[in-house]
TIFI-50937 format. One record per residue (C-alpha): x, y, z. Coordinates in steps of 0.05 Angstrom, whole numbers, plus 5000, padded with zeros to 4 digits. Last residue first. Example, Ala and Ser with C-alpha at 12.3 -4.5 7.8 and 13.67 -1.06 7.14 Angstrom:
<nodes>
527349795143;524649105156;
</nodes>
This chain:
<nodes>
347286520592;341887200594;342687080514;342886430510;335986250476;337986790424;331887280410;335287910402;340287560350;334387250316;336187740247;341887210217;339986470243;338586190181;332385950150;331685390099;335784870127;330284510146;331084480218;332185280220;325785430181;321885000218;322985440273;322086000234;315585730218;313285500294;315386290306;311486520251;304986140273;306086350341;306187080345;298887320351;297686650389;303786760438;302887490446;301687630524;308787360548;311687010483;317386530522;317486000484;319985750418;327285330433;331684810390;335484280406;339384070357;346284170402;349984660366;348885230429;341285200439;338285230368;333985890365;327586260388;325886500471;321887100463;322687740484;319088100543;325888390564;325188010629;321587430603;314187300624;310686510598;303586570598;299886240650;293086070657;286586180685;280086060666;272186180688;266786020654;259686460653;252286320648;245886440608;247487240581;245487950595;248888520554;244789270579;251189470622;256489270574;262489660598;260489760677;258789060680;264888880638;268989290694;265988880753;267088250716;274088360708;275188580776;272288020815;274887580768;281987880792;280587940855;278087220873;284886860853;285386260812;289585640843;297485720867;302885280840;305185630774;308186240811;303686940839;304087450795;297687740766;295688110706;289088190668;287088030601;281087610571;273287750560;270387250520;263987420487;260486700474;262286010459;263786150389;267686790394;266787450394;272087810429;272988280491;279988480508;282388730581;285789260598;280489510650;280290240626;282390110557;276889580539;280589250474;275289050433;276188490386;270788550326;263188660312;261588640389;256488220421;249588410441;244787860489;251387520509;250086600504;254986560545;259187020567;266886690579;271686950626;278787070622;284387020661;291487070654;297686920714;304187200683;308686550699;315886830706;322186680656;328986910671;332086320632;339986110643;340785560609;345185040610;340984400572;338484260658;335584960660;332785050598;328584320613;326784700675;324985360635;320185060590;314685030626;312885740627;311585640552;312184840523;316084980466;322484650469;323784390400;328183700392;332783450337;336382840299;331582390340;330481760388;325281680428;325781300496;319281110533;312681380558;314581660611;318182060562;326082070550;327482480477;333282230438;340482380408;341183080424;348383370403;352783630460;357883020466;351382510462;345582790490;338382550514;333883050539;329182930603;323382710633;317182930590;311082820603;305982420548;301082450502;304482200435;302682600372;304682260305;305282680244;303082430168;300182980140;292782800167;296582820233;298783500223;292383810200;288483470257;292983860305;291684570264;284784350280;286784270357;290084870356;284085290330;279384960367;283085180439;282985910408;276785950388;273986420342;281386690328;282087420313;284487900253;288188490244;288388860182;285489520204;286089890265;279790310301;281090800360;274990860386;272691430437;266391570472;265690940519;262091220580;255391130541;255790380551;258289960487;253089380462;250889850412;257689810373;258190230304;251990670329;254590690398;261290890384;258791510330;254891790392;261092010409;268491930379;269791480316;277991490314;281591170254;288490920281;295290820247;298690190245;305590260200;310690040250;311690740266;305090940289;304690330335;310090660365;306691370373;301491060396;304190760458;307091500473;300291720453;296991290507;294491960545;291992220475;285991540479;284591820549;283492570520;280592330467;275192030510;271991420560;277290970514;274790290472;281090020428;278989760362;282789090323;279389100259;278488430221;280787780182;277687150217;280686530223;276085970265;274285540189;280985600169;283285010219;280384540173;284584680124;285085090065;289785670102;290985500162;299385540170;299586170104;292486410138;296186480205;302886840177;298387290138;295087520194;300887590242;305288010197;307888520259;307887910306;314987670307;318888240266;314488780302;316788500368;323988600352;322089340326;318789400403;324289120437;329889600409;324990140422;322989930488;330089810511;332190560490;325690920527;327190610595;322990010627;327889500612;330289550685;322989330708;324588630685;330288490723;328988700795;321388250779;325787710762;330187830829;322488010874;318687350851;321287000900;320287460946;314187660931;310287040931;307487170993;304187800965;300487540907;300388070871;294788410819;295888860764;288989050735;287589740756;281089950782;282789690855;289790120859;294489840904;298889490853;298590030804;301090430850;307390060870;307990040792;307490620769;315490890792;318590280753;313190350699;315691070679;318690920608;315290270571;315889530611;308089280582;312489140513;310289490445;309489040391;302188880393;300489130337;299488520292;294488370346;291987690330;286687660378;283986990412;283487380474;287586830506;286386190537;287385490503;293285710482;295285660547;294584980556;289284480525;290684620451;294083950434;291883390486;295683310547;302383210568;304883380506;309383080453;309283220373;313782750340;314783000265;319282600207;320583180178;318583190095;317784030096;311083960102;311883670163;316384140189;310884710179;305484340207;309684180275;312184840282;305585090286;303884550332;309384650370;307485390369;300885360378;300484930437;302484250437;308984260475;315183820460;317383710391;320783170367;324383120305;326182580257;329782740189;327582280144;331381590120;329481280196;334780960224;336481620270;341982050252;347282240305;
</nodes>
């Protein structure tokens, strides 16, 4: 059913970098381009991330051995897996799910999958931002992971060894070499392994909202606004309810992360999707930064410059959408950049969690559902900034006419259906 309008209309619910993404690229394209959100563009979860775009950041967290690490993990106070033990059972048929991946044939399979999605991240950002105002918070750089040793950095060679084959090969800088390329670095840190080509975001948030400004100035319209429900018409979308207000379309995106699975639900889906509870925290105002994104191996977290401060991001908790920030995990993360950055002082910090949107094979969620025009980009786990500007593409891609479906077979919306 074709709406009134000579263009092609479609909506697109989420504004976070992939709707937004998506958004850009369909507008180009000559879409007529509804972006909907329940709050301004870059307020969610792409609000808070590292801000890295970590074209090697293919291998899944579910590699051999995790099924018999995990209890451990769990109890161990220097390791940054956290629980929230009532939520357990809930959580405990996803949780079932994911860990079965954890075998050396999934993570292969998901790993080259990954590569296809976030492999080309750079370019893929500066072909969305690229002279426009959302150019000004791209930076091109090295992506560096901070290890006590070689012996710790040969202790991740299995995760190595796949970053190996997708092309990204390390250059280690081992003792007194670390501090003189990063000062800010305590004198535990002995061992960087340094990628090229990678790049980071000086503000995340920013970022989306410039990209935002972009698709207005192209002619988009962005309604703030919840969403209630689809509209079809035997199996083909015909509008978008809001509380807003009926609006017709030819075709709808689903990309509003963890949030997504409801609306999944109710179009037929069946959507193993669990919120993986992020924080970061935000130095203001740090004494000594670091020259690029700095992944801290013994806290897995990320430091990166941005323009509010050094933002430290990563850790891992599971406790549902409903529940408010945790002590631990702050606890933890600033007890660990303490112990990193021991001479850094700074004016104040912010606090932030969100909630990034955990499949069970850690793939993402890209395709039409069925023949219906509706259309799905969630589901990114850790890598929804690295990967979102080719996802909102592809997307876009599929609308158009201009991308087919052949090589998103692992990422099929109803797959687990």
């Amino acid at each position: 059913m074709s709406t009134q309008n000579s263009e092609p209309h479609t909506v697109i619910v989420g504004a976070g970098i992939v709707g937004v993404a998506t958004a850009v690229w369909l507008r180009r394209a000559g879409h007529k381009v509804t972006l909907v959100d329940r709050q301004a563009p870059g307020e969610g979860t792409s609000h808070g991330n590292a801000g890295v775009l970590a074209s090697c950041a293919m291998v899944p967290v579910t590699t051999p051995g995790l099924l018999w690490k995990a209890p451990k993990m769990l109890f161990d106070k220097d390791f940054p897996l956290f629980m929230r033990w009532s939520y357990l059972p809930k959580i405990a048929p996803w949780l079932f799910q994911y860990l079965s991946f954890a075998n050396p044939s999934d993570t292969s399979r998901i790993s080259e999958r990954l590569n296809f999605i976030v492999g080309d991240s750079v370019e893929q950002h500066q072909d969305l931002a690229g002279n426009t105002v959302a150019d000004q918070w791209l930076v091109p750089s090295e992506y560096q992971f901070a290890y006590t040793d070689r012996q710790a950095f040969e202790a991740d060679s299995y995760v190595w060894s796949i970053r190996r084959e997708h092309g990204f090969v390390p250059e280690l800088i081992e003792g007194g070499a670390v501090q003189e390329k990063e000062p800010a670095l305590a004198g535990s840190i002995g061992c960087l392994a340094v990628l090229q080509e990678h790049g980071h975001i000086r503000s995340p948030g920013g970022y989306v909202k410039s990209l935002a400004e972009v698709f207005l100035s192209l002619g988009g319209e962005f309604l703030e606004a919840s969403v209630d429900d689809i509209e079809l018409v035997d199996d083909k979308v015909t509008a978008v309810l809001t509380q807003s207000g009926r609006i017709a379309c030819d075709s709808v995106v689903l990309a509003t992360g963890v949030w997504s699975a409801p609306l999944g639900r109710k179009l037929g889906l069946k959507v193993p999707l669990e919120a993986e509870r992020g924080y970061h925290v935000i130095f203001k105002n740090p004494s000594q930064s670091v020259s690029c994104p700095t992944m801290i191996a013994s806290g897995k977290f990320v430091a990166t410059p941005m323009a509010d401060g050094l933002r430290c991001a990563g850790i891992v908790e599971f406790g549902g959408l409903d529940a408010g920030p945790s002590k631990a995990p702050i606890e933890f993360l600033m007890r660990k950049f303490k112990a990193t950055f021991p001479d850094v002082s700074y004016t104040e910090t912010v606090e932030w969690l969100g909630h990034r949107p955990a499949p069970t094979d850690s793939l993402p969620f890209i395709g039409q559902i069925r023949s219906t025009g509706i259309y799905t980009g969630f589901g990114h786990q850790h890598i929804g900034l690295t990967g979102g500007a080719k996802t909102g593409r592809i997307i876009a891609g599929l609308i158009s006419g201009e991308h087919d479906e052949s090589g998103l077979e692992a990422f099929r919306p109803d797959r687990f259906s």
